[in-house]
C-alpha positions in Angstrom: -21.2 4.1 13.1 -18.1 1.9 13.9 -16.7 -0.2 11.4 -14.3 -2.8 12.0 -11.9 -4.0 9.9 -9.7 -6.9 8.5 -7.1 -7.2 6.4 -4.7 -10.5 5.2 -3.9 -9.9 1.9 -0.3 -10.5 2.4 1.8 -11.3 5.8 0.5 -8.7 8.2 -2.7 -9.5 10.1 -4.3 -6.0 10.6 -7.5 -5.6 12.7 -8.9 -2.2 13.1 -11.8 -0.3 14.2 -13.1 3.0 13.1 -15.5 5.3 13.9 -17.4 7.4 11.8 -19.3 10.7 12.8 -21.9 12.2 10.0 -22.8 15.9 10.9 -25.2 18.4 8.9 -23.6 22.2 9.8 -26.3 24.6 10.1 -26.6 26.7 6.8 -24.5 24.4 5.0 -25.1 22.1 2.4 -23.8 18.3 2.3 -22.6 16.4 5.5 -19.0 16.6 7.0 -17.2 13.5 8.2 -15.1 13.1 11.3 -13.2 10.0 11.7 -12.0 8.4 15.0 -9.4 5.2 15.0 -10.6 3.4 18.2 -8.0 0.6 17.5 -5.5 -0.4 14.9 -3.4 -3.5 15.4 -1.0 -5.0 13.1 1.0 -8.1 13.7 3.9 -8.8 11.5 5.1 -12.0 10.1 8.6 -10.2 8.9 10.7 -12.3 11.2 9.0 -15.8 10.4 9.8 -15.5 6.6 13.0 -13.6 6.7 14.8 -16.9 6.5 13.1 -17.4 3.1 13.5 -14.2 1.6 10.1 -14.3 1.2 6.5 -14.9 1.8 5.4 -18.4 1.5 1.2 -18.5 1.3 0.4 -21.1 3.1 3.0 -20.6 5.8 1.4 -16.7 6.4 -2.4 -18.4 5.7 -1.4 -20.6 9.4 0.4 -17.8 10.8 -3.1 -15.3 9.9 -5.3 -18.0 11.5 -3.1 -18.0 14.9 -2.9 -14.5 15.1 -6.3 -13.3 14.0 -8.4 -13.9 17.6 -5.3 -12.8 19.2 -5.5 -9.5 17.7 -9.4 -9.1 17.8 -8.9 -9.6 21.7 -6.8 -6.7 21.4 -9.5 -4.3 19.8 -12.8 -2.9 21.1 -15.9 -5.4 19.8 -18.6 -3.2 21.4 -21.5 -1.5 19.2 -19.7 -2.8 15.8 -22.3 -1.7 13.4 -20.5 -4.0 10.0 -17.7 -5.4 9.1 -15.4 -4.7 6.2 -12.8 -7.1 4.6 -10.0 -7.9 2.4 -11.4 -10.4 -0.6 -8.9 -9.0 -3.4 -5.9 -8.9 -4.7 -3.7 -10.7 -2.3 -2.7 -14.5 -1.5 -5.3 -16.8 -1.9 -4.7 -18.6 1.4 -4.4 -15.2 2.7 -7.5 -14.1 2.0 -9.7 -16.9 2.7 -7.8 -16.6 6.1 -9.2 -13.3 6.6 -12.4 -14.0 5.1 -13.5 -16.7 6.6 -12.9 -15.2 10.1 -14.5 -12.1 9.2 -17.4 -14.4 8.1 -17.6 -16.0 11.5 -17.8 -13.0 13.6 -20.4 -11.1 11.0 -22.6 -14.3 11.3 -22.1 -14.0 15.2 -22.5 -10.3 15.7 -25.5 -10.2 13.2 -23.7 -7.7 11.2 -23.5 -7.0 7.4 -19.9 -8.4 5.9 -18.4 -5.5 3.4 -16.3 -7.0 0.8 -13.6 -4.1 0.4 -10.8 -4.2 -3.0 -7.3 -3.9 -0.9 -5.8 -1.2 -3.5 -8.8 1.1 -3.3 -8.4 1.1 0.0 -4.8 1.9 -0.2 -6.2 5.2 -2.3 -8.7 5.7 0.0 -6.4 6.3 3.5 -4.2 8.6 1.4 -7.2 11.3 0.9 -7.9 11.1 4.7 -7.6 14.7 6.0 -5.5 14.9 9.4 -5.9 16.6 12.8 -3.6 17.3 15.3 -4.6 14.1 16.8 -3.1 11.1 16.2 -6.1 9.6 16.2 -8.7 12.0 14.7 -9.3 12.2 10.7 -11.4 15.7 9.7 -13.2 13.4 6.9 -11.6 13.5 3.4 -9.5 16.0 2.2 -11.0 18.9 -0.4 -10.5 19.6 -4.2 -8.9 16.0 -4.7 -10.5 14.9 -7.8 -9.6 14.1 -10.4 -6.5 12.3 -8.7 -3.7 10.4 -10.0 -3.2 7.5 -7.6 0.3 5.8 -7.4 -0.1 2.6 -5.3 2.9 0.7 -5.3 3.6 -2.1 -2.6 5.3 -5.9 -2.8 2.5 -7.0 -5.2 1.4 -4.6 -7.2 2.6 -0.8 -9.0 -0.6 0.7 -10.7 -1.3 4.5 -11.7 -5.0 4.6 -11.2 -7.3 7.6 -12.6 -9.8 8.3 -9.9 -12.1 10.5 -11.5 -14.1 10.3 -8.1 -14.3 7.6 -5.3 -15.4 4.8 -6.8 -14.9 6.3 -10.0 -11.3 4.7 -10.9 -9.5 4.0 -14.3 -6.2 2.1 -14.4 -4.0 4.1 -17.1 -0.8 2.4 -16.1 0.6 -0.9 -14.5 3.8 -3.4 -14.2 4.6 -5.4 -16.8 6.4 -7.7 -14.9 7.5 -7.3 -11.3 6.6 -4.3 -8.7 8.5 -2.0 -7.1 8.3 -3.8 -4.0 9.6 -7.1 -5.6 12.1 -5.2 -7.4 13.6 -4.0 -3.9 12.7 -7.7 -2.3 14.9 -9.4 -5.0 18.1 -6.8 -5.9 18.2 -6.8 -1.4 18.8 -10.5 -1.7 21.2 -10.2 -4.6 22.9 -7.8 -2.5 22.2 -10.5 0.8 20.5 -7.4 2.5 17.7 -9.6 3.9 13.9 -8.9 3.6 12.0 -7.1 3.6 14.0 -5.3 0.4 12.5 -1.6 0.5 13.5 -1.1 4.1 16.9 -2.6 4.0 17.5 -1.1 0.3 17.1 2.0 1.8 18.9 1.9 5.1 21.8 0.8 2.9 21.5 4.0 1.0 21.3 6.1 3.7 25.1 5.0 4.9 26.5 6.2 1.6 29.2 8.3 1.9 31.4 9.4 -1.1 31.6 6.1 -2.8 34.5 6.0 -5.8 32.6 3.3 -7.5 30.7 4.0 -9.9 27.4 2.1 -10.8 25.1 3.2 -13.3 21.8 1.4 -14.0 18.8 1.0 -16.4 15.7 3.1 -16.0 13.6 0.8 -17.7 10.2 2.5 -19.6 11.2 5.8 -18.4 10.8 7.2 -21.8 7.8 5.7 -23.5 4.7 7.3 -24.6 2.4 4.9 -22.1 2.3 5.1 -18.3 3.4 1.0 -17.9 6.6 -0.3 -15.9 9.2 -2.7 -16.0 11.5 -3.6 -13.4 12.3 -7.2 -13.8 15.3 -6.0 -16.2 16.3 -3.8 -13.4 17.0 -6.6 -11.1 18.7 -8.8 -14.1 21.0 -5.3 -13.9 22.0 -5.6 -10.9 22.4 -9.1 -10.9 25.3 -9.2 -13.6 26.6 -5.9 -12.6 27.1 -7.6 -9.1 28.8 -11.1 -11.0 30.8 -9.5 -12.9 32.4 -7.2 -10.0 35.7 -8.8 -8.0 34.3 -10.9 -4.8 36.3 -8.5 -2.5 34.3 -5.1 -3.9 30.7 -6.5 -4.6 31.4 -7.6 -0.8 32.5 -4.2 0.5 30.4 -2.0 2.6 31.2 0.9 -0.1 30.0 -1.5 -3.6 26.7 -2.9 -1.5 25.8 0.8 -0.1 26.3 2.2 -3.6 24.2 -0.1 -5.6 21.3 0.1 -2.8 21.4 4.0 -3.2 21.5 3.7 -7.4 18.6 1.0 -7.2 16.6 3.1 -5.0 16.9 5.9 -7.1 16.4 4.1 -10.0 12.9 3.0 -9.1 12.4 6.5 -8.1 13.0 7.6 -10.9 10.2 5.8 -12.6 7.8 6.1 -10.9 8.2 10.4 -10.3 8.4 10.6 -13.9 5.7 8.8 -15.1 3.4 9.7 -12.5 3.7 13.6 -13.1 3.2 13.0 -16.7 0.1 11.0 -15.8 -0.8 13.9 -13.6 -0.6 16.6 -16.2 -2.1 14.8 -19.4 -5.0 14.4 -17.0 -5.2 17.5 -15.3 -5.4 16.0 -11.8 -5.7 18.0 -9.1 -4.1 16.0 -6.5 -1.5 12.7 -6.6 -2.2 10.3 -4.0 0.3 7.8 -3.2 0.0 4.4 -1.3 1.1 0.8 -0.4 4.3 -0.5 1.5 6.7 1.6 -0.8 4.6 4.3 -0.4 6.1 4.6 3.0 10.2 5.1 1.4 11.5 8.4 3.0 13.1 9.2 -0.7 10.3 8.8 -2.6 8.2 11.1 -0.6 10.7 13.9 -0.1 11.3 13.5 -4.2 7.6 13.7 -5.1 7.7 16.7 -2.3 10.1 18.6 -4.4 8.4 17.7 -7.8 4.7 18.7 -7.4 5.7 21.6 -5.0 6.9 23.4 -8.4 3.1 22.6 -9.4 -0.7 23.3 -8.3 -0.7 19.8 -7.8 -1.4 18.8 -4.6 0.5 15.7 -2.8 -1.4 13.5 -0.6 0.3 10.6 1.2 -1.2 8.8 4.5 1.4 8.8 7.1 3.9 5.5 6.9 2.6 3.4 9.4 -1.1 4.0 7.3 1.0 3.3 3.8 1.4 -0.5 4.7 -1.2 -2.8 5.2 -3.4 -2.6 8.0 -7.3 -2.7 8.9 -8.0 1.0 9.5 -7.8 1.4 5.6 -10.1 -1.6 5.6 -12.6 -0.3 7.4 -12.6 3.2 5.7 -12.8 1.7 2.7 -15.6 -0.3 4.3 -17.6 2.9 5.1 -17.8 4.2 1.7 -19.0 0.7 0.6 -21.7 0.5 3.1 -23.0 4.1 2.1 -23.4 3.2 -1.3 -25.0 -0.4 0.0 -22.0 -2.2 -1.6 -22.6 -5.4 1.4 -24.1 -8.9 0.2 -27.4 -10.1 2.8 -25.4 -13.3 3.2 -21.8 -12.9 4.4 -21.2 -16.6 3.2 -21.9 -15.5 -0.6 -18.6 -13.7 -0.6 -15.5 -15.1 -2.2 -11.9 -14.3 -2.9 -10.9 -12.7 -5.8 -6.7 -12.7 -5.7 -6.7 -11.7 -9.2 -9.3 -8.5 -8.2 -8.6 -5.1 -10.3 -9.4 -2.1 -9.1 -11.2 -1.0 -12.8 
């Protein structure tokens, strides 16, 4: 079948269509899955909200409604057997954006609309199994469950129990801001630019022998739950940066040396608590997703962690870690196997509050 799919959760308008290949083996039991990407577009909104620092709704709602029929002109409509898209969690404008298109072209094409949650889909891309091709996805990878999922992105840092797909327990979430926002604000403090994670961690990159020395908070890192903080870890960096002389918090040396401690910092975190999470519930695999989910650092450092383990690390590659509509429409898929798709498309609603469990 090929599903097509659409996400607007946040500021990238993602379009994609998959297709999906169900196969009996002779003298096997159970059907194997090959998936194809016929299409996967994304167009960014970086550069329109860069001068604010940050996303502004209804600002990205307009921008999603201009650039939605340009991208579907851009993907392949023929033989689209249903639809899949983003209700929840995200922007409200954003998702009513999305929806309401997707609503149009299921109504037009006479095609079931699949409502699809934005973070399972994160989890979902993550347990894709590659091939040599780009392209090509051997169906989903084996011996995954139960997995630990880590999905952190601008909006959200959860540790999710998936005891199977569709199966899912949240054991552990942000208190206050995400990872991603964490990086958004402490780049501005720094005047880095946004988006944060990116420019955090080019800045860190650069460091070379820095004599100053910066230590900062790794907030929860030793409580007995699997919860974050990282709201105090900006208010760090903010009066570490005040209190410094204007000629050093300006220097190329101070500003690479706090990106490289904040990075880490964050790191930190979320390593330690999802490996704890991982062993109190004996998961056989950690799956890791969302915008941060595509830092260099934090895959080379979870890497190195559960490579002294038998648990096994599964992370889409980065341009799959960020949003876009090919995780849509897997996620899609698995809905419409298990008949998760409304008879009336215009029942659906937005849920930007949606939780995974």
């Amino acid at each position: 079948m090929k599903m097509l799919g659409i996400e607007t959760s946040c500021d990238d308008t993602g379009i994609a269509v998959l297709e999906v290949t169900e196969s009996l083996p002779r003298g096997k039991a159970g059907k194997t899955l090959q998936f194809r990407i016929l299409a996967n577009v994304v167009s960014s909104q970086i550069k329109i909200h860069q001068e604010y620092g940050g996303v502004y709704p209804m600002l990205a709602k307009r921008e999603h409604e201009k650039n939605l029929p340009i991208v579907l002109k851009k993907i392949p409509q023929e033989n689209i057997d249903a639809i899949a898209v983003t209700y929840g969690p995200g922007l409200s404008p954003c998702l009513w954006a999305g929806l309401n298109f997707a609503k149009n072209l299921a109504n037009k094409w006479s095609v079931p609309l699949i409502p699809v949650d934005h973070i399972e889909a994160h989890f979902l891309v993550g347990l894709l199994q590659q091939t040599d091709k780009n392209d090509q996805f051997l169906g989903i990878e084996d011996r995954v469950f139960p997995a630990v999922a880590l999905i952190v992105s601008g909006g959200h840092t959860q540790l999710i129990l998936a005891r199977d797909i569709d199966k899912y327990q949240i054991v552990g979430e942000t208190r206050d801001d995400a990872a991603g926002e964490c990086f958004d604000k402490t780049a501005r403090i720094l005047g880095l630019g946004y988006p944060g994670g990116p420019a955090i961690a080019a800045a860190a990159a650069q460091i070379q022998n820095s004599k100053i020395k910066i230590d900062l908070p790794r907030p929860m890192l030793h409580t007995k739950d699997y919860d974050f903080s990282f709201s105090g870890l900006k208010t760090a960096v903010l009066y570490d940066y005040q209190a410094r002389p204007e000629k050093e918090r300006e220097s190329e040396e101070y500003i690479q040396g706090m990106a490289c401690e904040i990075q880490q910092a964050i790191i930190d975190v979320l390593v330690h608590k999802t490996m704890h999470a991982a062993k109190e519930f004996k998961a056989k695999s950690i799956v890791v997703g969302g915008g941060v989910a595509a830092n260099e650092s934090l895959r080379i450092r979870l890497k190195h962690t559960t490579d002294a383990t038998s648990i096994k690390l599964l992370a889409p590659p980065p341009d799959l870690a960020t949003d876009n509509g090919l995780m849509i429409a897997l996620a899609g898929y698995f809905k419409y196997k298990q008949g998760a798709h409304p008879k009336n498309p215009d029942s659906i609603e937005a849920d930007p509050n949606l939780r995974i469990a």
